[in-house]
SEKOLPA-706664 format. One record per atom (N, C-alpha, C): atom name; residue number from 0; x, y, z. Coordinates in steps of 0.001 Angstrom, whole numbers. Example, Ala and Ser with C-alpha at 12.3 -4.5 7.8 and 13.67 -1.06 7.14 Angstrom:
2
["N", 0, [13190, -5690, 7800]];
["CA", 0, [12300, -4500, 7800]];
["C", 0, [13200, -3300, 7800]];
["N", 1, [12850, -2250, 7080]];
["CA", 1, [13670, -1060, 7140]];
["C", 1, [12900, 30, 7870]];
***
This chain:
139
["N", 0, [281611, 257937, 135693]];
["CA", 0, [282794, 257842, 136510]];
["C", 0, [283181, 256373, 136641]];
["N", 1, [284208, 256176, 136306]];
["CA", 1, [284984, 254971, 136338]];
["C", 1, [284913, 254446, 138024]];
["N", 2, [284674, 252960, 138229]];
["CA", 2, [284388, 252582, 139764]];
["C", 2, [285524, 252705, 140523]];
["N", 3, [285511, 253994, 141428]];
["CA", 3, [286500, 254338, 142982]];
["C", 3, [287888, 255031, 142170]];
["N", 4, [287301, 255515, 141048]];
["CA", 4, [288361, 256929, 140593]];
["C", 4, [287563, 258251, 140559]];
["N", 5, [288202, 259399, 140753]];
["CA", 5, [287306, 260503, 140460]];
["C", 5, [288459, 261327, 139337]];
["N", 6, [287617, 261910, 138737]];
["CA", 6, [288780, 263076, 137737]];
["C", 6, [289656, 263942, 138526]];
["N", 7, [290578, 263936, 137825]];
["CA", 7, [291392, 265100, 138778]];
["C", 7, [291225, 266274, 138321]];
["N", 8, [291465, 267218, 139199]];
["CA", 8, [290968, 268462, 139289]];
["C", 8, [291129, 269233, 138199]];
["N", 9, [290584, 270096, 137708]];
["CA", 9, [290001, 270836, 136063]];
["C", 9, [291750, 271740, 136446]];
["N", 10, [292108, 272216, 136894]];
["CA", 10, [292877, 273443, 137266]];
["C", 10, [294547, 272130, 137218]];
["N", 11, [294592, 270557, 137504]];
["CA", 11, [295719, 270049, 137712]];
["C", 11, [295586, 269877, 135373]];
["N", 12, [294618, 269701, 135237]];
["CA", 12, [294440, 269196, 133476]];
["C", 12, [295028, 270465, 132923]];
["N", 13, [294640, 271400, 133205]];
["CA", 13, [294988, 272843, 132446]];
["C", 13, [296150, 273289, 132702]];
["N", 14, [296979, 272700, 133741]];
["CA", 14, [298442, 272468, 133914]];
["C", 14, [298984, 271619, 132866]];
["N", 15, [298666, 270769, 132931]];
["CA", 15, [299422, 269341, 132204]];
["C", 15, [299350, 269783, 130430]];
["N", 16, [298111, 270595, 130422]];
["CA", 16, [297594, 270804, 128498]];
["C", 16, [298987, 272147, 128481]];
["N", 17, [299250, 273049, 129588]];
["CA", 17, [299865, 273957, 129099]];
["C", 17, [301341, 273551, 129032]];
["N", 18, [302041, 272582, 129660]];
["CA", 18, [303098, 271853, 129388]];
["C", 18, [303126, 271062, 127915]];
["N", 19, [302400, 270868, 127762]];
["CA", 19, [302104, 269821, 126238]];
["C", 19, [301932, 270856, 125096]];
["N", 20, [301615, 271968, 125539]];
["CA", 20, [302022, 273249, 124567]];
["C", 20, [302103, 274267, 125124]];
["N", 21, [303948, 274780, 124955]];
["CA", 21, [304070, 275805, 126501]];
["C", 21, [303674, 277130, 125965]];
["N", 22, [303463, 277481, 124318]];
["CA", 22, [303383, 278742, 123971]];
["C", 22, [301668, 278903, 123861]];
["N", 23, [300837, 277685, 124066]];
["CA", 23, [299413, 277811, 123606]];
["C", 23, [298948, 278924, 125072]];
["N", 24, [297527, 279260, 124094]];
["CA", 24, [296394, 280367, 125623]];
["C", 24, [295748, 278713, 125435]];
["N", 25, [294874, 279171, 126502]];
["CA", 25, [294004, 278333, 126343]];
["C", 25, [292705, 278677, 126050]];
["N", 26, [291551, 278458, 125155]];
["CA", 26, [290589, 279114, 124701]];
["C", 26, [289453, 278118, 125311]];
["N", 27, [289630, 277190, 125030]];
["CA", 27, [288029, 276481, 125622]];
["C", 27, [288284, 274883, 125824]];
["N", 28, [287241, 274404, 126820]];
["CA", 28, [286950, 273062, 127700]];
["C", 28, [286476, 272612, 127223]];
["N", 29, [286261, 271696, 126231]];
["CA", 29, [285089, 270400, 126256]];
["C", 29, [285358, 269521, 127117]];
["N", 30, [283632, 269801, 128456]];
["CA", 30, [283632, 268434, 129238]];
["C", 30, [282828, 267367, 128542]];
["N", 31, [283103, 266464, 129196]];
["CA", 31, [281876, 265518, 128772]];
["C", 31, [281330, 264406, 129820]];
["N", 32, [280378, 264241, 129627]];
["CA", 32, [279595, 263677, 130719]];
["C", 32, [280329, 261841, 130476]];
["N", 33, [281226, 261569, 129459]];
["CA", 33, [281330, 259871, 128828]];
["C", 33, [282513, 259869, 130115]];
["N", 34, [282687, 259300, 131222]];
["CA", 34, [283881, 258984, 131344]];
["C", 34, [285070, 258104, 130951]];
["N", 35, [284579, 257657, 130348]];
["CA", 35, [285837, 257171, 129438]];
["C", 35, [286191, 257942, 127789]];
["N", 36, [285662, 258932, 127776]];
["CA", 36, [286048, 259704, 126687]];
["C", 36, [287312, 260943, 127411]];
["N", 37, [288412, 261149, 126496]];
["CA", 37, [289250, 261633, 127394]];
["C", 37, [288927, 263710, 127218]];
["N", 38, [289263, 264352, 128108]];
["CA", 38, [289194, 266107, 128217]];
["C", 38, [289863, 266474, 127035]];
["N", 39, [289096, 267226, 126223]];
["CA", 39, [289799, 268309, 125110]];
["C", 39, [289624, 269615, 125722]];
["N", 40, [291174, 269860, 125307]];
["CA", 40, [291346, 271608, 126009]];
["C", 40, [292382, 272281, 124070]];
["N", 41, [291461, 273352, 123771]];
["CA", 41, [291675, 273779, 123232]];
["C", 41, [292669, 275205, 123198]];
["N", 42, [293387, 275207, 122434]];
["CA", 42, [294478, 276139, 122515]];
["C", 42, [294941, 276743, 121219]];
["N", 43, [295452, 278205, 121877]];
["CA", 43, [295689, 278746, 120454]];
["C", 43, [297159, 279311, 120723]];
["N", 44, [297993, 278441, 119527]];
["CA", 44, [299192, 279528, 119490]];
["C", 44, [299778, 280860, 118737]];
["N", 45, [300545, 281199, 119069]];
["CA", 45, [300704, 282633, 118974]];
["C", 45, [300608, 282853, 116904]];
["N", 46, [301170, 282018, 116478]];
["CA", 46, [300997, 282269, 115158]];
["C", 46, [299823, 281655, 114709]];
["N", 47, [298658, 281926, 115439]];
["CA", 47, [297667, 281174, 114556]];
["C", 47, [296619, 282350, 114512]];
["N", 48, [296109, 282154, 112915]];
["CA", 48, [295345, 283184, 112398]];
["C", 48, [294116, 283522, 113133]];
["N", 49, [293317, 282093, 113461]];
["CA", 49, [291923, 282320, 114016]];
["C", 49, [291841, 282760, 115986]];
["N", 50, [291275, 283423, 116174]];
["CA", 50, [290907, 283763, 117844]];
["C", 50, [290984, 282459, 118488]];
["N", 51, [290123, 281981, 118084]];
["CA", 51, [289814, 280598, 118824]];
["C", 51, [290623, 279204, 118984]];
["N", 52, [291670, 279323, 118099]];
["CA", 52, [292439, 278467, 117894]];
["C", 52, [292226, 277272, 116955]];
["N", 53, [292961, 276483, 116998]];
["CA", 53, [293333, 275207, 115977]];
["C", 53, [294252, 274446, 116649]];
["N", 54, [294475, 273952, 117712]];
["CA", 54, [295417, 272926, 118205]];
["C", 54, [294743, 272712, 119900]];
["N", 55, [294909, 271273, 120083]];
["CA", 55, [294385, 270642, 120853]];
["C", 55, [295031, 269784, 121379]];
["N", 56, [294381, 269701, 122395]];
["CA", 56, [295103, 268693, 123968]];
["C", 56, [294729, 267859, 124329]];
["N", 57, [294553, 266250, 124227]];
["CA", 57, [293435, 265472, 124348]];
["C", 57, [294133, 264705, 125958]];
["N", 58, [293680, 264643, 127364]];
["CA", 58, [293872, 264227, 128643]];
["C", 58, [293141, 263032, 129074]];
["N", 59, [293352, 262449, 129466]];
["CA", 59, [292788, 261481, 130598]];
["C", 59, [292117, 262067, 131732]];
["N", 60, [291338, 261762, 131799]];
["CA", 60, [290421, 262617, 132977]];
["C", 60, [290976, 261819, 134464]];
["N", 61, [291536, 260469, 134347]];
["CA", 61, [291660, 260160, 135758]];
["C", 61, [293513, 260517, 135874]];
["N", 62, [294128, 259733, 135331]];
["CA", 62, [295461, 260040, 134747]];
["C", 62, [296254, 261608, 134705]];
["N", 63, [295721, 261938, 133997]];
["CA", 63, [295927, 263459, 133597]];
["C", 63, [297180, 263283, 132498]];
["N", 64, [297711, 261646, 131991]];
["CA", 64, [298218, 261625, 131176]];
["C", 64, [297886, 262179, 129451]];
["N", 65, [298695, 263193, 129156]];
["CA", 65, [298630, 263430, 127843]];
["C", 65, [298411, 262078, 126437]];
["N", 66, [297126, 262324, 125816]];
["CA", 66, [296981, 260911, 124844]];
["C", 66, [297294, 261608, 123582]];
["N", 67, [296878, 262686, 123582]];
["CA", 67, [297379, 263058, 121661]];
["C", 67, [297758, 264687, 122140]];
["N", 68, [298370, 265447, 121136]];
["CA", 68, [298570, 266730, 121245]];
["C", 68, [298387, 266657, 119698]];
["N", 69, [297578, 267639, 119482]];
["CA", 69, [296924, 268124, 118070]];
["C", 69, [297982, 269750, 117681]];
["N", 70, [299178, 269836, 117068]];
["CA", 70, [299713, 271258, 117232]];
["C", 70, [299053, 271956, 115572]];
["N", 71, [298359, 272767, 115518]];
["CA", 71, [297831, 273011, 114032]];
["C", 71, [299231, 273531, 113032]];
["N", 72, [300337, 273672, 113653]];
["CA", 72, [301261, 274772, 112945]];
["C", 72, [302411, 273193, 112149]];
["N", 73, [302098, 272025, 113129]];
["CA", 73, [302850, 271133, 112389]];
["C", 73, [301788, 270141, 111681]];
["N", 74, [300461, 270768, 111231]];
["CA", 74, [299393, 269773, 110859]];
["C", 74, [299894, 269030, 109717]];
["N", 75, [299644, 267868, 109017]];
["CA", 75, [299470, 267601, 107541]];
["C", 75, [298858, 268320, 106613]];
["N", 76, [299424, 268106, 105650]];
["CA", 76, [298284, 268972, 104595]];
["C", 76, [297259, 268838, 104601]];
["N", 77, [296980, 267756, 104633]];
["CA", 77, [295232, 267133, 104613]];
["C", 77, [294415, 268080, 105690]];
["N", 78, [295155, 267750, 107076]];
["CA", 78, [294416, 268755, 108120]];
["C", 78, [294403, 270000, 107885]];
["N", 79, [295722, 270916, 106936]];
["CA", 79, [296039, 272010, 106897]];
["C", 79, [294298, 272393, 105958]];
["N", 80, [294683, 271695, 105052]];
["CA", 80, [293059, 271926, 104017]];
["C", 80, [291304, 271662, 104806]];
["N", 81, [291580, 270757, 105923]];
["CA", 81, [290200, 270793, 106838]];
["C", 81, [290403, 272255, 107468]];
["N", 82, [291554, 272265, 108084]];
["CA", 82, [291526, 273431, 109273]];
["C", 82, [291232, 274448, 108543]];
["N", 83, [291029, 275288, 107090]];
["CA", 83, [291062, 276473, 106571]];
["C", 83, [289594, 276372, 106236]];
["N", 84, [288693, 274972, 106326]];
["CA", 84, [287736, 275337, 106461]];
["C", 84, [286735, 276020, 106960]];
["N", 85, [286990, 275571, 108235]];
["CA", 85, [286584, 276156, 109375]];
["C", 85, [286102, 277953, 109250]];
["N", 86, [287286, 278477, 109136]];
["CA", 86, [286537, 279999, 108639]];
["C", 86, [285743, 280388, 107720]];
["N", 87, [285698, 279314, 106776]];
["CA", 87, [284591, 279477, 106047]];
["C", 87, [283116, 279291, 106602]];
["N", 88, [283427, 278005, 107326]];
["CA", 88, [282268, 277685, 107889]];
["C", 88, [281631, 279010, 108883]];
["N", 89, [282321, 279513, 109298]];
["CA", 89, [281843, 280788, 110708]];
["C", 89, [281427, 282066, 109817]];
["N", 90, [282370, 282215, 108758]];
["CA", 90, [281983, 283375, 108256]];
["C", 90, [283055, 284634, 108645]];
["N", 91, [284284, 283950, 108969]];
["CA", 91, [285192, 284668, 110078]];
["C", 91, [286802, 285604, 109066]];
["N", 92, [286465, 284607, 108294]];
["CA", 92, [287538, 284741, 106926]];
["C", 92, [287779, 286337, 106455]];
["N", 93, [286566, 287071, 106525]];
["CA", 93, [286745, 288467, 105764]];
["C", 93, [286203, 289375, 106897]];
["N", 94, [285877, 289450, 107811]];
["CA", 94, [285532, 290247, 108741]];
["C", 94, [284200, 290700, 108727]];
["N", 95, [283568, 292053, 108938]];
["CA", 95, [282246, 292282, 108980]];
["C", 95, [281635, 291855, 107691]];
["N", 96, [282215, 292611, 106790]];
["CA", 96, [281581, 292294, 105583]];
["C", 96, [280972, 290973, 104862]];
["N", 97, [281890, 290014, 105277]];
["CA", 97, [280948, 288683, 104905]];
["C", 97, [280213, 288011, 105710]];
["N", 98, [280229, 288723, 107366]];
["CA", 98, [279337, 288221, 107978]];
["C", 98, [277915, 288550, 108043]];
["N", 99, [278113, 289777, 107013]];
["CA", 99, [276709, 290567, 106948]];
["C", 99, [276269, 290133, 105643]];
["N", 100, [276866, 289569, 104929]];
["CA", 100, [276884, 288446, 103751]];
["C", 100, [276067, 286756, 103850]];
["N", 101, [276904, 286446, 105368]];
["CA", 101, [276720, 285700, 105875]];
["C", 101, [274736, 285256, 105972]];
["N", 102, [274321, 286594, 106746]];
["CA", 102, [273348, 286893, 107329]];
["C", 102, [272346, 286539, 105687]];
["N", 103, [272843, 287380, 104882]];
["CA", 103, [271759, 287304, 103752]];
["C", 103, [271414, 285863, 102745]];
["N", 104, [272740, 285368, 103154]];
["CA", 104, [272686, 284009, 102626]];
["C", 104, [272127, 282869, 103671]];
["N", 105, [272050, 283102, 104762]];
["CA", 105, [271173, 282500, 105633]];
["C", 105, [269919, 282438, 105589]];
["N", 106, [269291, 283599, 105149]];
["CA", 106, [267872, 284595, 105264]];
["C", 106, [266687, 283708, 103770]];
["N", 107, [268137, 284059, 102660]];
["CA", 107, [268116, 283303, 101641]];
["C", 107, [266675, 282183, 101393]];
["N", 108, [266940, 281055, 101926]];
["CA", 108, [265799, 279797, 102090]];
["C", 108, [264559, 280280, 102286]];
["N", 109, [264724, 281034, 104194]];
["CA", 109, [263220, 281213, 104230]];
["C", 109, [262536, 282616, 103286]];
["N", 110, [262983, 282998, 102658]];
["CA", 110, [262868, 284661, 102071]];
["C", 110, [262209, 283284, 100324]];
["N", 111, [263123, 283198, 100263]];
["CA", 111, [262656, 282036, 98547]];
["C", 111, [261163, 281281, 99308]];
["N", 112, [261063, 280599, 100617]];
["CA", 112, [259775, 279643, 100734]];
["C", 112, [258791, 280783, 101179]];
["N", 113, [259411, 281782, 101588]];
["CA", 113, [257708, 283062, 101876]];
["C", 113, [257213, 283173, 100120]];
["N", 114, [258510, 283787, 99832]];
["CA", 114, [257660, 283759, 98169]];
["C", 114, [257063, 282858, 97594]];
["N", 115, [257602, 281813, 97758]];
["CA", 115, [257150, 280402, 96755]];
["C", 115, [255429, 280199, 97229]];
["N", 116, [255560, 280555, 98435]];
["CA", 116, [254242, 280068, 99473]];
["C", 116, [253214, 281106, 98993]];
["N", 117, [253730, 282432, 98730]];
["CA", 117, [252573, 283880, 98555]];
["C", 117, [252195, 283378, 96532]];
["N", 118, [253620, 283265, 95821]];
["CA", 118, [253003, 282755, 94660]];
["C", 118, [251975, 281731, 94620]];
["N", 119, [252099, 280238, 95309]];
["CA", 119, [251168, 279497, 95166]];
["C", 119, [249676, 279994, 95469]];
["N", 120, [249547, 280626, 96874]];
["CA", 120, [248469, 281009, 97348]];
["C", 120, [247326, 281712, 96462]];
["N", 121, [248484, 282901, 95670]];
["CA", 121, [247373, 283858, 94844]];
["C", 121, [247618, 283483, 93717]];
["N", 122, [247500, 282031, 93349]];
["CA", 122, [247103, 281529, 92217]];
["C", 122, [245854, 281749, 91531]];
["N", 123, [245661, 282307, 90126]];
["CA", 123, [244473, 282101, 89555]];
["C", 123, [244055, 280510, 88698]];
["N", 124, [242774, 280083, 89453]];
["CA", 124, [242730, 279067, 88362]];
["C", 124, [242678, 279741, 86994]];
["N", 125, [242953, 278463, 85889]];
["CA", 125, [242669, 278741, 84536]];
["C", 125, [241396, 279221, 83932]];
["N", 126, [241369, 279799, 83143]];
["CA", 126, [239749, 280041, 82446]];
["C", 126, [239978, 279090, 81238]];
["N", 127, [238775, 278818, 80953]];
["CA", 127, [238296, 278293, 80092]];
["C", 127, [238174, 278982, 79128]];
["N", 128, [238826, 278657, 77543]];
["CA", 128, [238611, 279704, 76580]];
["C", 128, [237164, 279132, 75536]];
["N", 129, [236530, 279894, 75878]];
["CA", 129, [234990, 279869, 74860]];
["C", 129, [235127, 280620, 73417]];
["N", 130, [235061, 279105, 72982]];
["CA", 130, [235682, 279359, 71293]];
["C", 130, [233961, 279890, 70795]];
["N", 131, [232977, 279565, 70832]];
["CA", 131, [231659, 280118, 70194]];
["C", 131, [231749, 281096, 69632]];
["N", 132, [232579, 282009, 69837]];
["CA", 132, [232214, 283648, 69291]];
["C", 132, [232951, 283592, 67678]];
["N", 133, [233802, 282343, 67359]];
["CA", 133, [234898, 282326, 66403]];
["C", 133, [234325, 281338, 65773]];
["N", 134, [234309, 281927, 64187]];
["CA", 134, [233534, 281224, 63076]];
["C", 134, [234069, 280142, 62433]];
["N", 135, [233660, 278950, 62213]];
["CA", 135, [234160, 277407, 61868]];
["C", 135, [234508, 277834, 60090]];
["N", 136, [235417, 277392, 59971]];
["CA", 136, [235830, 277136, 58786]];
["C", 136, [236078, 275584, 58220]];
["N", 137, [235543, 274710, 58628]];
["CA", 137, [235609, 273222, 58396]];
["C", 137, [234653, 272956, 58326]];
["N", 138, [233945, 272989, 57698]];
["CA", 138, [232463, 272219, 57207]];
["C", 138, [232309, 270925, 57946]];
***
């Protein structure tokens, strides 16, 4: 906390983020303990594909002045190509089916190091091949 300011109230910020985008919900708070790092309030507007949203509200915690508005629908391309990551990353892109996809490709690593670990274990050493029984032909 900044010396002899306090934040203003969570409920006056979530006013100010819904003016700065009047069609966004609002989906989620990042607080943070930095006070000088400013409140992200996340928001989703009506044409946006994912639940959770893609556009953001960045506040002043003492202020309650608006510092950036993130709208995903007027992003750059560049962001347009980060932001479509994202569903990849969750697994959110195709619905059940690749999340149960998801699951097996997760599983993946430790499923390969149980095996790798059971092959090493029941290793046989080598034998030794005992040539004696096989007749010299080299004088």
């Amino acid at each position: 906390m900044l010396t002899g300011q306090s934040p203003l109230p969570l409920s006056q910020q979530i006013k100010t983020a819904q003016l700065a985008l009047p069609d966004g919900a609002l989906r989620s708070i990042d607080l943070t303990t930095d006070p000088k790092a400013p409140l992200r309030l996340r928001m989703k507007l009506p044409q946006e594909q994912l639940e959770y949203g893609m556009s953001n509200v960045y506040l002043d915690l003492y202020s309650g002045q608006v510092l950036r508005v993130d709208n995903s629908l007027k992003a750059s391309l560049g962001d347009k190509i980060l932001n479509s990551f994202q569903p990849l990353h969750f697994g959110t892109f195709g619905g059940l089916p690749t999340r149960i996809l998801y699951i097996f490709v997760g599983l993946a690593p430790l499923i390969l190091f149980i095996t790798g670990f059971v092959m090493w274990w029941d290793r046989k050493p080598k034998q030794k091949d005992d040539y004696s029984h096989k007749r010299s032909y080299i004088n």
